[in-house]
N, CA, C and O of each residue as an XYZ file, in Angstrom:
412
protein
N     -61.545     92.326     65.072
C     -62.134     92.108     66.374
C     -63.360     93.017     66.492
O     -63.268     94.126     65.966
N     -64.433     92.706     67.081
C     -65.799     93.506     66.954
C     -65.948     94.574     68.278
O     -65.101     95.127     68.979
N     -66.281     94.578     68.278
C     -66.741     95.570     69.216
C     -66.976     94.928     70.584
O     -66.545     95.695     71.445
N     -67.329     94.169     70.947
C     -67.979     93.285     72.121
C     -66.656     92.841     72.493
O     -66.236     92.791     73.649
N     -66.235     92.628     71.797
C     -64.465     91.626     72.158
C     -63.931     92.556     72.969
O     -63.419     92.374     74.073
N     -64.085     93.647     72.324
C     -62.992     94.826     72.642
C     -63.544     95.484     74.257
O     -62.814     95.874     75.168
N     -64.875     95.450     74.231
C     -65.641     95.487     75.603
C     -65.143     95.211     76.826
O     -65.019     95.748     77.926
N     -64.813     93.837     76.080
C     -64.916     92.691     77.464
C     -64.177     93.102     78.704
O     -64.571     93.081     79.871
N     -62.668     93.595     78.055
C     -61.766     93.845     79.569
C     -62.266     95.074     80.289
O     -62.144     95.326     81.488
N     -62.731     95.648     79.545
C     -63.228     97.123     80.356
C     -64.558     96.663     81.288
O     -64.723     97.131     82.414
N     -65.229     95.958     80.851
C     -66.412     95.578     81.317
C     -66.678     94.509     82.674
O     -67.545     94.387     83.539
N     -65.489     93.877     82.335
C     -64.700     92.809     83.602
C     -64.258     93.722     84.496
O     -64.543     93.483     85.670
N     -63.454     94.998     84.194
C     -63.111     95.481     85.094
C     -63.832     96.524     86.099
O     -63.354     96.976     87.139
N     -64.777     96.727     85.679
C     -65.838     97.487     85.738
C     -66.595     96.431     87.246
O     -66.736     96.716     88.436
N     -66.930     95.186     86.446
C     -67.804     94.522     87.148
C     -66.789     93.772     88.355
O     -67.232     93.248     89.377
N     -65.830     93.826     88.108
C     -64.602     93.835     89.473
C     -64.526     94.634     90.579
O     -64.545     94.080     91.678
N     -64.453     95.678     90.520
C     -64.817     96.874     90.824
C     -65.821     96.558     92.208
O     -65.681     96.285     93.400
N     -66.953     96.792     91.183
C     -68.321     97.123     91.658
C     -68.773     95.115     92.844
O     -69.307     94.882     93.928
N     -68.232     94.368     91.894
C     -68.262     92.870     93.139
C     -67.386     93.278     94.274
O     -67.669     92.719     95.333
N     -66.325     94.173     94.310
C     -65.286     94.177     95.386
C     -65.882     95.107     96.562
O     -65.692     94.752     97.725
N     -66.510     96.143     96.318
C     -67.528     97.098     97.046
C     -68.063     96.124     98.161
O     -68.493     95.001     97.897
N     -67.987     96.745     99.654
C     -68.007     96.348    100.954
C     -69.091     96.686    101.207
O     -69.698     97.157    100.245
N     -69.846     96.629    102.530
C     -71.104     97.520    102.563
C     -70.519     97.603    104.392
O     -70.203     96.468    104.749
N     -70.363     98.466    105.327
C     -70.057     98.316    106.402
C     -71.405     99.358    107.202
O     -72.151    100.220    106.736
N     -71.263     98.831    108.446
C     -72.038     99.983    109.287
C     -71.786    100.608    110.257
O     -71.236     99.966    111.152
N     -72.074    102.173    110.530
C     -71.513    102.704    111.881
C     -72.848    103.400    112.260
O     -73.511    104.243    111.657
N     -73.050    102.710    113.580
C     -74.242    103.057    114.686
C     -74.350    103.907    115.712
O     -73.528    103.951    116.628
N     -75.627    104.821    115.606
C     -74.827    106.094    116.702
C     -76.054    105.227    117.763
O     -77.067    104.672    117.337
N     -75.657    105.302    119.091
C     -76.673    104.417    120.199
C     -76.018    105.494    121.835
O     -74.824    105.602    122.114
N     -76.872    105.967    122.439
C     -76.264    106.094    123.598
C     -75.291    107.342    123.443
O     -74.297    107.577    124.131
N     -75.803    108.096    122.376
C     -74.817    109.528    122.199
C     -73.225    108.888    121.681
O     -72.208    109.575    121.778
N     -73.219    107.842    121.271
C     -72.261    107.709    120.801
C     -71.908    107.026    119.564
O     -72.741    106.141    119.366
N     -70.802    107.072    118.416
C     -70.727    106.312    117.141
C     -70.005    105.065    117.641
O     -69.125    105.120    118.500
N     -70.481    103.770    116.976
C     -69.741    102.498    117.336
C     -67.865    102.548    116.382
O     -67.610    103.523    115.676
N     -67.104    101.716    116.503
C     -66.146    101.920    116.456
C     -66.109    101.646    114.518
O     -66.165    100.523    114.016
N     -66.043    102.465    114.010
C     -65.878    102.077    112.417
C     -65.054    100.911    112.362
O     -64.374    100.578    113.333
N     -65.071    100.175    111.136
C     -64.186     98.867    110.900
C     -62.969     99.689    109.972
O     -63.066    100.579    109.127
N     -61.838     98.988    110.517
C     -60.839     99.164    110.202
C     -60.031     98.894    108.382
O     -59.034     99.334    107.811
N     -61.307     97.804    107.978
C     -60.636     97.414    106.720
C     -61.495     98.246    105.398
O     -61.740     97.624    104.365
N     -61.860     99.528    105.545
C     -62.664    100.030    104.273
C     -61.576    100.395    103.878
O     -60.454    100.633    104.325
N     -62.460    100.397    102.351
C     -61.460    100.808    101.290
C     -62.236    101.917    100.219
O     -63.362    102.322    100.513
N     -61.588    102.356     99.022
C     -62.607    103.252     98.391
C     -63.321    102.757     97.793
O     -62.781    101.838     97.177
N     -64.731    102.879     97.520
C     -65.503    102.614     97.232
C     -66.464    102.144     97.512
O     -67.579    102.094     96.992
N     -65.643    101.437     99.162
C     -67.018    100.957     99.767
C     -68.081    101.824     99.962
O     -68.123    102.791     99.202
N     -69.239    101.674    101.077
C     -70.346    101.607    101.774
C     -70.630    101.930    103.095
O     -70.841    100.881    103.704
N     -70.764    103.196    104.037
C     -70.572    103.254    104.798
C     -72.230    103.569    104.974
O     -72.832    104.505    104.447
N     -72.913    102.319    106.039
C     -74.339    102.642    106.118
C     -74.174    103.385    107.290
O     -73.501    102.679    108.042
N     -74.551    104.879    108.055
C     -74.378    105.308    109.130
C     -76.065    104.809    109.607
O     -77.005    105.007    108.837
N     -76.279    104.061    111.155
C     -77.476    104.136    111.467
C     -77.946    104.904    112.928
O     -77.537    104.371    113.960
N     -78.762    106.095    113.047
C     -79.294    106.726    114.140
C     -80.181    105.690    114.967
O     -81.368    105.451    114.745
N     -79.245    105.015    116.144
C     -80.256    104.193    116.767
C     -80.837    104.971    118.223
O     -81.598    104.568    119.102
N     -80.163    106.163    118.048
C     -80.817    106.865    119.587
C     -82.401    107.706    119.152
O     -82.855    107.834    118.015
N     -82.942    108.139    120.306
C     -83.730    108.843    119.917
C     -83.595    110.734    119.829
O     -84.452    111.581    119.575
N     -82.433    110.830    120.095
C     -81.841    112.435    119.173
C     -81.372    112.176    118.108
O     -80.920    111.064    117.837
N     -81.411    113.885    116.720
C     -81.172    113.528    115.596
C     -79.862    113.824    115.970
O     -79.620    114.396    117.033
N     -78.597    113.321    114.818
C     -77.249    113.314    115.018
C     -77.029    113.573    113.629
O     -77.922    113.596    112.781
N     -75.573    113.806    113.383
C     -75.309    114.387    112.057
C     -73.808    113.507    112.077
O     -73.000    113.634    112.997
N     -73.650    112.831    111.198
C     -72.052    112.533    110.637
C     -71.218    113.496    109.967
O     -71.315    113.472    108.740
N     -70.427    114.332    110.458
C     -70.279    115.484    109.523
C     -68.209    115.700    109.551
O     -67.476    116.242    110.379
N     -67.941    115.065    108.388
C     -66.633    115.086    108.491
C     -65.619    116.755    108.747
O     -65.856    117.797    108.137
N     -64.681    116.592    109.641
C     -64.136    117.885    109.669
C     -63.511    118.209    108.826
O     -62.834    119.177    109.175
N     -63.318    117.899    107.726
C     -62.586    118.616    106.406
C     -63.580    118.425    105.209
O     -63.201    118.225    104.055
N     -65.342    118.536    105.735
C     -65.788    118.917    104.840
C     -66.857    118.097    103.754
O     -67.973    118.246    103.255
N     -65.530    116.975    103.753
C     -66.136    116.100    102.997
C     -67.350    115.156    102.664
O     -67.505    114.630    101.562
N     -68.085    115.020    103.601
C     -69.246    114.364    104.498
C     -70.231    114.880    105.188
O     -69.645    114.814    106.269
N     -71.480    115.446    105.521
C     -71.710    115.762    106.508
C     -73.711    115.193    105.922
O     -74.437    115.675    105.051
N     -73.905    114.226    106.737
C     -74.927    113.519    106.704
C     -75.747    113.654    107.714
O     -75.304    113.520    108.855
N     -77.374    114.004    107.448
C     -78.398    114.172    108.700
C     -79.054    113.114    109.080
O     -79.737    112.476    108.278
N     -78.957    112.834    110.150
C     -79.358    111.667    111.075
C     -80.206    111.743    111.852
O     -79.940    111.839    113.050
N     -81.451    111.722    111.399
C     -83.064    111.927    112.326
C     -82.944    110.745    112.988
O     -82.317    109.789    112.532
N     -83.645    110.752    114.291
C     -83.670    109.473    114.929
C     -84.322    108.789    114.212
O     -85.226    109.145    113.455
N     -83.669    107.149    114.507
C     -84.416    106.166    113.967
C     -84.127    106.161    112.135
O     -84.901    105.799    111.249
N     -83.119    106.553    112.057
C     -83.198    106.727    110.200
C     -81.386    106.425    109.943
O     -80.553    106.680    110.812
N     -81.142    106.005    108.958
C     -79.954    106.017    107.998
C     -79.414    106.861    106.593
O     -79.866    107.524    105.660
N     -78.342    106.433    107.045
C     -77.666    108.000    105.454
C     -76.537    106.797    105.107
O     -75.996    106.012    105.886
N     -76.392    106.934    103.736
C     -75.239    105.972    103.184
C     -74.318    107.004    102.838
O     -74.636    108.193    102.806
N     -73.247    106.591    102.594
C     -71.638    107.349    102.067
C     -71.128    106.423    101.305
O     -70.785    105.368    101.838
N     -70.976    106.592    100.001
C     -69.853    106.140     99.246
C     -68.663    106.403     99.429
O     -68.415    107.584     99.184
N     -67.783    105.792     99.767
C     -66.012    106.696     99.960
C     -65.745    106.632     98.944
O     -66.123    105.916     98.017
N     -64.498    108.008     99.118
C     -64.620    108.645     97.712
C     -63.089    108.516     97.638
O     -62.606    108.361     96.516
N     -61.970    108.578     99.095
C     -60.984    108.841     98.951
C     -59.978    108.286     99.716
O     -60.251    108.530    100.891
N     -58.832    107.590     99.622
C     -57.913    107.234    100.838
C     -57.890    107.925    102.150
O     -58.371    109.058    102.129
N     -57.472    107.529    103.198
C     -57.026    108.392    104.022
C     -57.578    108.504    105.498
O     -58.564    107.831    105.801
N     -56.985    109.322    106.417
C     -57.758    109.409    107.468
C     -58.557    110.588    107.786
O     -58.033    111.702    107.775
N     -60.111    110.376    108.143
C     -60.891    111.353    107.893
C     -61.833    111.432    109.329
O     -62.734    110.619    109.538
N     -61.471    112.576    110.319
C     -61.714    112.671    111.344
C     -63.429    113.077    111.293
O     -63.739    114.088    110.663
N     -64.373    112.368    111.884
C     -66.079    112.797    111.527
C     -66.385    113.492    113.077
O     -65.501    113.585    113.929
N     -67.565    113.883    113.248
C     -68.262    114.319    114.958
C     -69.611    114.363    114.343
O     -69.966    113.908    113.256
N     -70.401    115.095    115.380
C     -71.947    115.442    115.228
C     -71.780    116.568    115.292
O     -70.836    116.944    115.986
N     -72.526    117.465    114.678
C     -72.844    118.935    114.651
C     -73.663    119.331    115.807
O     -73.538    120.453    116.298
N     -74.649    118.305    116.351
C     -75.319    119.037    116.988
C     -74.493    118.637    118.482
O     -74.834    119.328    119.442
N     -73.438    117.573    118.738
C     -73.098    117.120    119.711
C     -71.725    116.688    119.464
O     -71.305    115.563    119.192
N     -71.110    117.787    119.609
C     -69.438    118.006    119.563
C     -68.781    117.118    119.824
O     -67.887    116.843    119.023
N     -68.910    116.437    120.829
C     -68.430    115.665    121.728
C     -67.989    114.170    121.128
O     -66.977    113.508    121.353
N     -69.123    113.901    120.292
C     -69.013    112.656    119.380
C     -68.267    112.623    118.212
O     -68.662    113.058    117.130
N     -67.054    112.043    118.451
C     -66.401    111.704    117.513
C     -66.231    110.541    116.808
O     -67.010    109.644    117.130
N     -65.439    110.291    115.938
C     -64.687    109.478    115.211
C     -63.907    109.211    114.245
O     -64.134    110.241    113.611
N     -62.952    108.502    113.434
C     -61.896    108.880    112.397
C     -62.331    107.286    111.918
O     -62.721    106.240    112.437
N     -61.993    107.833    110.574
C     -62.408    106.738    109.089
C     -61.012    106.386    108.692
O     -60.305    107.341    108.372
N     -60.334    104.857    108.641
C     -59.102    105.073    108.043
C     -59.448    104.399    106.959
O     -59.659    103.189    106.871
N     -59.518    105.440    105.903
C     -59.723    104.479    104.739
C     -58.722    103.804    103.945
O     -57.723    104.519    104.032
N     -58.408    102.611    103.074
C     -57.166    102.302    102.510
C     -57.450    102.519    100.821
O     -58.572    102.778    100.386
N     -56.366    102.383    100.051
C     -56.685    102.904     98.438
C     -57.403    101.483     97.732
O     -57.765    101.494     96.555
């Protein structure tokens, strides 16, 4: 068997993978984040977009995350991990939200 043969399943799985990848969005508008979607998984796509005109920060409380949000601009996140992952703004406490991600 050659080499290419031997490829193939790794390479299928690979490109499985990467076709299954979501792309979702969470919008900060009005001092506030819109409600994340419920069905991410790892690997997706989390486009965060600053639609107010203050900068905002996505900044997860355990660390994991913490993205700068100039008005008028976007930050992407790859998820990296199962689970539930509580986010806010740094500069505006007040704004929260939780990521439930699935495996």
């Amino acid at each position: 068997m050659n080499l290419l043969m031997k490829s193939l399943p790794l390479l299928f799985i690979l490109w499985a993978e990467a076709a299954s990848a979501a792309e979702y969005q969470v919008t900060i508008t009005g001092m506030k984040f819109s409600v994340p979607p419920a069905e991410m998984h790892v690997g997706d796509v989390i486009v965060w977009r600053n639609d107010d005109i203050f900068r905002h920060t996505a900044t997860a409380h355990d660390k994991s995350f913490d993205i700068d949000l100039p008005s008028k601009s976007e930050g992407r996140l790859t998820i990296s991990r199962a689970g539930a992952v509580d986010f806010y703004c740094r500069f505006h406490p007040a704004m929260t939200g939780t990521l439930d991600v699935r495996p």
